[in-house]
Every structure is written in C-alpha cells, then in structure tokens.
C-alpha positions in Angstrom: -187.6 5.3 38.3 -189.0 2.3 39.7 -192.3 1.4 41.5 -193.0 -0.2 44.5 -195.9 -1.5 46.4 -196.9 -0.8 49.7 -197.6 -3.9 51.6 -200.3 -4.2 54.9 -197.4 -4.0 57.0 -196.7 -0.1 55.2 -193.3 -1.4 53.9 -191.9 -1.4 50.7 -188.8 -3.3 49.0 -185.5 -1.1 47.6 -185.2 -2.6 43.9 -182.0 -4.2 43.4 -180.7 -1.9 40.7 -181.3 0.7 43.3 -179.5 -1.3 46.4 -176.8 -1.6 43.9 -176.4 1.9 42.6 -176.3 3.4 46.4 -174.5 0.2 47.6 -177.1 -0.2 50.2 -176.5 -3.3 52.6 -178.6 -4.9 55.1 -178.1 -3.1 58.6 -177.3 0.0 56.7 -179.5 3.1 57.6 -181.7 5.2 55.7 -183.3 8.5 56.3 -186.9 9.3 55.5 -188.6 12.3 55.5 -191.1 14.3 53.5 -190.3 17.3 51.2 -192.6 19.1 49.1 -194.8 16.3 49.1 -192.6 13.5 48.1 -191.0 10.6 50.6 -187.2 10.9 50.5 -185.2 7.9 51.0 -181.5 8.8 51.8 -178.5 6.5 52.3 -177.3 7.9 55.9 -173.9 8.7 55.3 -170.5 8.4 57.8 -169.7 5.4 59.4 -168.5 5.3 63.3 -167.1 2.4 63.0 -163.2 3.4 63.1 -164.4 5.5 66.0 -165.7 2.5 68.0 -161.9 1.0 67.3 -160.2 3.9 68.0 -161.5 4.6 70.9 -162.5 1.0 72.3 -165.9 1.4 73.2 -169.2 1.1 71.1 -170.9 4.6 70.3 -174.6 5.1 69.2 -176.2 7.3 66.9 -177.7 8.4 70.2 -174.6 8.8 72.2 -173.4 10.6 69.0 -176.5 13.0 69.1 -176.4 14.0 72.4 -172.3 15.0 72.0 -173.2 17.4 68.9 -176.3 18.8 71.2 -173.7 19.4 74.2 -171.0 20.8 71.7 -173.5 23.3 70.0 -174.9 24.2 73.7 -171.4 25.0 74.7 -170.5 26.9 71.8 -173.7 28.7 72.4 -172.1 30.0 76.0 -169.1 30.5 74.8 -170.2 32.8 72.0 -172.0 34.9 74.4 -169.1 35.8 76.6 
C-alpha cells in the first residue's frame, strides 16, 4: 500500500512500483469506480489493436460499445421468438 496526494487539479500520481507491477503505460486506460466506499483503480484490460489491423479500419471503445449494445438487443429479439 502506498499513499498519494490529491492535488487542486483532483489528480493523483500511480507510484512507480505500482506502474510497474500492472505494467501500466502512458495512453493505457484505467477504470474507476466506487465500491463499498473505496475508489477502484483497474487496469482496463483487451487490446483492439490486432482488430484495427485485421480489419483495416480504426475502432473506438465507443464504436465497440455500441456493437455489444446492438448484439445483446438482437439476442434479446431473438430469444423471444
């Protein structure tokens, strides 16, 4: 365990030894969110990247989103048939 401060801006730094451990690089993302009143910091995890080759055009995590949303709405009809 580490601590941090909290600067005016509301940012903090990742320690190195952390960085390291998780093998967090800059442009990497991380996910935040509350849970039993503690922040979570979370490496995201999967990497798009051979699907942007693959495929020859540059996806988004929003163009990404919006496919699982469509795939679960169309599973959703066809489960109901």
């Amino acid at each position: 365990m580490e601590e941090v401060k909290v600067t005016r801006n509301y940012q903090i730094t990742i320690p190195s030894t952390i960085r390291a451990k998780l093998n967090i690089r800059v442009g990497d993302k991380l996910l935040v969110y509350v849970e039993n009143n503690k922040i979570i910091i979370e490496k995201k995890s999967g990497n798009i990247t051979w699907l942007n080759l693959r495929l020859g055009r540059k996806f988004t995590d929003e163009d990404i989103n919006k496919i699982i949303v469509e795939a679960g709405e169309e599973i959703g009809r066809n489960s109901s048939s």
